[in-house]
C-alpha positions as CSV (number, residue, x, y, z in Angstrom):
1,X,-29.1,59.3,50.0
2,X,-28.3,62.6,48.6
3,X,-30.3,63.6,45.2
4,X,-28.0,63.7,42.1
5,X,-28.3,67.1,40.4
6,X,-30.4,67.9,37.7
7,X,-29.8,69.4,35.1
8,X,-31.2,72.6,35.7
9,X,-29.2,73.1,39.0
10,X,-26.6,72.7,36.1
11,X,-27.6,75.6,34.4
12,X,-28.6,77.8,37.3
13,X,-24.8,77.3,38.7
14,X,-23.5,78.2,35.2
15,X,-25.6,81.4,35.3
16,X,-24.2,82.0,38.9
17,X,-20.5,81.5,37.7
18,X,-21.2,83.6,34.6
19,X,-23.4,86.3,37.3
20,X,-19.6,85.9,39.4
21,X,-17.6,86.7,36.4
22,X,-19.5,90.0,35.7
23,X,-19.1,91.0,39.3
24,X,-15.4,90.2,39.2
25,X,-14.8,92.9,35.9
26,X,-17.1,95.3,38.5
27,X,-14.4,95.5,40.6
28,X,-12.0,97.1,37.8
29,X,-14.9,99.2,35.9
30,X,-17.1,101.1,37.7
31,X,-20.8,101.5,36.5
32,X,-21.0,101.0,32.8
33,X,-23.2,97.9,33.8
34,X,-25.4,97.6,30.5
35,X,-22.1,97.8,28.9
36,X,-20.8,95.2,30.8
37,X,-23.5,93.2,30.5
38,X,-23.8,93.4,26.6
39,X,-20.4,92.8,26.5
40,X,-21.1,89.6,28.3
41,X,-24.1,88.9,25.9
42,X,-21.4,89.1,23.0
43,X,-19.4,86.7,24.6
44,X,-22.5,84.4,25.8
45,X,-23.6,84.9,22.0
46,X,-20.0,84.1,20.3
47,X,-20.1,87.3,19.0
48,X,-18.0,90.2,17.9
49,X,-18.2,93.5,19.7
50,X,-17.0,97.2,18.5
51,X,-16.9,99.4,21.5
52,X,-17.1,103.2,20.9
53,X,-16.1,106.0,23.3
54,X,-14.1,109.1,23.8
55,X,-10.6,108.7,24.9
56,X,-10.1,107.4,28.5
57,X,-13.3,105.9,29.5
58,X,-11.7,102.4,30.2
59,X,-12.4,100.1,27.2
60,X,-9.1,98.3,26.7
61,X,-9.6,97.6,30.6
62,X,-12.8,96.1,30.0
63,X,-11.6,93.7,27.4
64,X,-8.5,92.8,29.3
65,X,-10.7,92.1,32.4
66,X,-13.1,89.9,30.8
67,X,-10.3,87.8,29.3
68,X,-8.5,87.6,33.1
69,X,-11.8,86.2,34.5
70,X,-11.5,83.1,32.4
71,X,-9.3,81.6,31.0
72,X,-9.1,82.6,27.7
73,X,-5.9,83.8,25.9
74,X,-5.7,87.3,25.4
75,X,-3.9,89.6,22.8
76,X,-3.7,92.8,21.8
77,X,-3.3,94.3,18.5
78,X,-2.4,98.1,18.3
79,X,-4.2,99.4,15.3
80,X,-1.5,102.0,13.4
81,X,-1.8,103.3,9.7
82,X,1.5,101.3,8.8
83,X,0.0,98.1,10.4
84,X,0.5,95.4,7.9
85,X,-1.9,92.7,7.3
86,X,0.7,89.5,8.3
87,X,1.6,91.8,11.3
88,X,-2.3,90.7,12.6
89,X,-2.7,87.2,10.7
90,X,1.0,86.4,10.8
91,X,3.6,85.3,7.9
92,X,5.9,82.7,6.7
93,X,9.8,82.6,7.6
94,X,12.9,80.8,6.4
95,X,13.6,78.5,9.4
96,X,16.8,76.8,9.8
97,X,16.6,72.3,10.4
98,X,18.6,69.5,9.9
99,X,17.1,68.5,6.9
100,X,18.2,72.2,5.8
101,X,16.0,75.7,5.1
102,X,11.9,75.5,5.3
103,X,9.3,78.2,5.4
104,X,7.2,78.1,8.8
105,X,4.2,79.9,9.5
106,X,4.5,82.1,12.6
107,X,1.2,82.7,14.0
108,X,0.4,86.2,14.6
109,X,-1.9,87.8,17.5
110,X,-5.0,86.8,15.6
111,X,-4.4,83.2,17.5
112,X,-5.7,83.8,20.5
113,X,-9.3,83.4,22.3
114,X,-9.8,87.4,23.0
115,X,-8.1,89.7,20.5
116,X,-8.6,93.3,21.4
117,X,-8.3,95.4,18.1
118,X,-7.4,98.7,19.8
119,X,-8.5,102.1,17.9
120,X,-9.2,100.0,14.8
121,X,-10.1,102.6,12.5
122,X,-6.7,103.6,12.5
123,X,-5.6,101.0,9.7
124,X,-6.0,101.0,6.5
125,X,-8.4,99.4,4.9
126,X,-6.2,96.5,3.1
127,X,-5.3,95.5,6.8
128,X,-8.9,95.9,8.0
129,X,-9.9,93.3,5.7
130,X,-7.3,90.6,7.1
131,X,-9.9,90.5,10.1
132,X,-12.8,89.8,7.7
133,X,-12.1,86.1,7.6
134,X,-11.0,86.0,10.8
135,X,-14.3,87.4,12.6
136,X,-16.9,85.2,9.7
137,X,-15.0,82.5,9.2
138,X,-13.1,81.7,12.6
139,X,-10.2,81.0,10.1
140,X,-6.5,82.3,8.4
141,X,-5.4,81.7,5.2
142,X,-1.8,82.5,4.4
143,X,0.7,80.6,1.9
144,X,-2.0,78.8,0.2
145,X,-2.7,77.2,3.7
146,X,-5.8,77.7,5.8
147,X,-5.6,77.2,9.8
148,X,-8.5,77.4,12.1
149,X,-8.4,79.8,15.0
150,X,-8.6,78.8,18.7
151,X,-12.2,78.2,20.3
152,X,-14.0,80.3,21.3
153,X,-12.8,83.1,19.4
154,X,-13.6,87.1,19.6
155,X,-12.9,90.4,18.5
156,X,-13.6,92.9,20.7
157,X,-12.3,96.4,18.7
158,X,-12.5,99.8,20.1
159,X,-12.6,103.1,18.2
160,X,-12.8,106.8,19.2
161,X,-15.3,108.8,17.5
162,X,-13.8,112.2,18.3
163,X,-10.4,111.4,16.7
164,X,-10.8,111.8,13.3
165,X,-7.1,112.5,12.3
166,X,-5.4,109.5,10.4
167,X,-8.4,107.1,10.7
168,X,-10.3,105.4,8.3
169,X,-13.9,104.4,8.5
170,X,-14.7,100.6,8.7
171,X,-16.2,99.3,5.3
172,X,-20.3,98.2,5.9
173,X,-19.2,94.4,5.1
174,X,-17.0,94.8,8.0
175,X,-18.7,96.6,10.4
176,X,-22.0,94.0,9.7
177,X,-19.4,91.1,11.3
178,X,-19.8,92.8,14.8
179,X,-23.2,91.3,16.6
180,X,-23.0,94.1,19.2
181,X,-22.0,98.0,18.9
182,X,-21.2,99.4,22.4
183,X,-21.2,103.1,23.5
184,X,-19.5,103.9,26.5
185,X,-20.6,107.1,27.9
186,X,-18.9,108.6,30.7
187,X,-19.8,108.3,33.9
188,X,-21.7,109.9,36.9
189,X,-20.3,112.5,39.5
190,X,-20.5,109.8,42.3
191,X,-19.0,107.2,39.8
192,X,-15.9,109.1,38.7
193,X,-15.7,109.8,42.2
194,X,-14.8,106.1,42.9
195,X,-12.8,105.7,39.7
196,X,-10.6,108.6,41.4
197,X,-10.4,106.7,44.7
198,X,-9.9,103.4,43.4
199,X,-6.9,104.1,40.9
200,X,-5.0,106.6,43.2
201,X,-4.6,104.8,45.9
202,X,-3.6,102.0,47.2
203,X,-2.1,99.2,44.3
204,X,-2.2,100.1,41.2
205,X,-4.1,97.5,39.6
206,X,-6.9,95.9,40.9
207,X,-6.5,92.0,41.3
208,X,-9.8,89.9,40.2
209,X,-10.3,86.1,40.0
210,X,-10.6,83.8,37.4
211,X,-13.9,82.3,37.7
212,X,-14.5,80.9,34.4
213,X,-13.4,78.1,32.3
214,X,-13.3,77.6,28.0
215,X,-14.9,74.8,28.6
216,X,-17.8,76.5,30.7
217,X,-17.9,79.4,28.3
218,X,-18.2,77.2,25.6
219,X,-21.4,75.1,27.4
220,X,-23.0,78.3,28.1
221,X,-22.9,79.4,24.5
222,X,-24.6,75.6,23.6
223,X,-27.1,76.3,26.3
224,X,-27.7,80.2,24.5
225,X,-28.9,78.5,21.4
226,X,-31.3,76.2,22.7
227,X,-33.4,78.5,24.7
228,X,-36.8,79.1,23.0
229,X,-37.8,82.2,21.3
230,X,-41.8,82.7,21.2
231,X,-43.0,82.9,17.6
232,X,-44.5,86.6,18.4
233,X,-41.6,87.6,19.6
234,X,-38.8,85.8,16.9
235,X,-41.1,87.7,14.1
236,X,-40.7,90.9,16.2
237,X,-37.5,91.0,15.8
238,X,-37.3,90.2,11.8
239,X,-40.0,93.0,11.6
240,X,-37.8,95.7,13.1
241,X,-34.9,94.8,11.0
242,X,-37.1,94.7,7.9
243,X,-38.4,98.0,8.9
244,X,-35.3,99.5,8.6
245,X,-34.7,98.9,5.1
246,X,-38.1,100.5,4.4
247,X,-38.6,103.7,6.9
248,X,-37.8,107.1,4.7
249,X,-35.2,108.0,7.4
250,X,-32.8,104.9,6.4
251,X,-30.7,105.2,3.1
252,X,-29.5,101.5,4.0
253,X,-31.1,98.9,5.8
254,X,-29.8,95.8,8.0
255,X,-29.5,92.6,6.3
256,X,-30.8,89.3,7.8
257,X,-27.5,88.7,9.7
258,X,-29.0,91.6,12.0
259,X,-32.3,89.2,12.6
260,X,-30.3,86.2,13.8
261,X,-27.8,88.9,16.0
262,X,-30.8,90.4,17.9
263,X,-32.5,86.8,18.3
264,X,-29.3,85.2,19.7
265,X,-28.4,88.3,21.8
266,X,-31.8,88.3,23.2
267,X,-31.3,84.7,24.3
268,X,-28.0,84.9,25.7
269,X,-29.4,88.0,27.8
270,X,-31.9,86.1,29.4
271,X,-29.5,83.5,30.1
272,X,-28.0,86.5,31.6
273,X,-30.7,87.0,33.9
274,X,-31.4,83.7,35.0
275,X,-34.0,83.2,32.9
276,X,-34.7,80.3,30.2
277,X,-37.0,82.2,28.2
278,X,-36.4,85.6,25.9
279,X,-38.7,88.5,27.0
280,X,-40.0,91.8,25.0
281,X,-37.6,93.7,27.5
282,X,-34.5,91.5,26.2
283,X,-35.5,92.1,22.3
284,X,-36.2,96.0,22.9
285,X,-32.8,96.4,25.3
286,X,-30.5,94.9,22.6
287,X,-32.3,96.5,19.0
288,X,-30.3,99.2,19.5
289,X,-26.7,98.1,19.8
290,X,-27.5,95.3,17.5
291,X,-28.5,98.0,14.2
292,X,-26.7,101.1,15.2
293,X,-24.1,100.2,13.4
294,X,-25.7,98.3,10.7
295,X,-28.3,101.7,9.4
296,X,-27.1,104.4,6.9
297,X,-29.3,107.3,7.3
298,X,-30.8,109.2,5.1
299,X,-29.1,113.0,4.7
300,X,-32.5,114.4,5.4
301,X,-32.5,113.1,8.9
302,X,-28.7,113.5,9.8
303,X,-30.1,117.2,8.7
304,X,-32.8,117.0,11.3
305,X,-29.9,116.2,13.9
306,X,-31.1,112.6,14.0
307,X,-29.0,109.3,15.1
308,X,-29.4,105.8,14.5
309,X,-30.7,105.2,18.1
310,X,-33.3,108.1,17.9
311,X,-34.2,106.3,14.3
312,X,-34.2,102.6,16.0
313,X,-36.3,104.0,19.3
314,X,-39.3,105.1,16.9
315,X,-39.0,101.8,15.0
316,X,-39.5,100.2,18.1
């Protein structure tokens, strides 16, 4: 008689589906792998990412990939100075019956499991703050009316850094919403080499497979949250973000939302890895993408030519 499985082989083939899913967004984006794979965290996490780059360097593809490798509905929202807010959360219309006229709420974009929020400096910040509630609260409220937003939900925004005309910078209360902040670099000689070869010839777009379920996505996030955290390591973690609200080089700190980020990002990167445990390596890999975004520095050391990562790196 043939053992029933336990639950461990449970979570070891949920790692190797999640493993499966990564490898499947490989075929489309080439190299980029700790981006992928704290973009994977985020999602692992049920998080918020903000991915930064120059122009070109295949972000929107990203995000579309990792929404075609599950199913999860996808939209996209184009982020232009004369964006409205309703155009994102949606609005009410007059909408004809038989019992006569009556306003109807027509979702917008907003309702859907992966909303790419592309070049979202671009609006202003009135419709910046419809996706406060949205990102926090995993709700919309419109007309007096609240509705609650598909599960899982995620933003996954992109801005350029270099393209300062007509933008706006995100607000700190905003930008404190995103658990992760990704920066794409570009890539190697050898890996641009097979970007060329891959997108000139042959079909034009790479087909993947969806390996993934909501349902699975959503078991693996449960799973995330109950992997243990050593005491050293959990007050590690609170440390650094503390420390950044007292080093001379930081005007502003993190807040505690960054200590709960970089604990829960740490966990869902050793589930990652196959492993049921958070590591140093797992706290010291994500400190920066968690508080990049999160830390004002001080003028004396953006005069010294310092970022946020060099800053984060000597907290470390």
């Amino acid at each position: 008689m043939q053992d029933e499985p336990t639950i461990d082989d449970d979570v070891e083939a949920l790692q190797d589906k999640v493993a499966t899913a990564r490898e499947e967004v490989g075929k489309r984006i080439v190299g980029q792998r700790d981006v992928l794979e704290q973009l994977f965290v985020c999602v692992l996490a049920d998080g918020n990412a903000l991915l930064e780059s120059n122009p070109g360097l295949g972000k929107t593809t990203m995000v579309r990939t990792v929404a075609e490798v599950t199913d999860l509905s996808f939209s996209r929202v184009q982020n232009t100075p004369d964006l409205m807010p309703s155009d994102i959360t949606g609005t009410e219309i007059i909408r004809e019956t038989e019992d006569g006229r009556e306003f109807v709420f027509e979702k917008g974009p907003i309702f859907a499991n992966v909303v790419l929020a592309d070049e979202i400096n671009r609006a202003t910040p009135k419709t910046q703050a419809a996706l406060l509630e949205a990102m926090q609260e995993r709700q919309v409220t419109a007309g007096g009316e609240t509705y609650d937003l598909p599960e899982p939900f995620f933003v996954l925004a992109t801005q350029n850094p270099i393209d300062q005309g007509g933008t706006y910078a995100l607000p700190e209360a905003q930008t404190d919403r995103f658990m992760l902040k990704l920066v794409v670099d570009y890539p190697e000689a050898e890996e641009e080499r097979d970007i060329v070869d891959l997108y000139t010839s042959g079909s034009r777009r790479v087909p993947v497979e969806q390996v993934l379920t909501r349902d699975e996505i959503r078991e693996a996030q449960d799973l995330v949250r109950e992997i243990p955290v050593a005491e050293d390591l959990r007050d590690r973690a609170i440390e650094l973000v503390r420390a950044t609200r007292e080093t001379e080089e930081i005007e502003f700190g993190a807040s505690p939302r960054a200590s709960m980020a970089l604990v829960v990002a740490s966990k869902a990167r050793a589930f990652l890895r196959g492993r049921n445990h958070v590591s140093e390596d797992d706290l010291e890999a994500l400190a920066a993408p968690v508080l990049r975004h999160r830390i004002i520095l001080d003028f004396r050391a953006e005069r010294d030519g310092q970022t946020p990562d060099d800053v984060i790196e000597s907290l470390l």
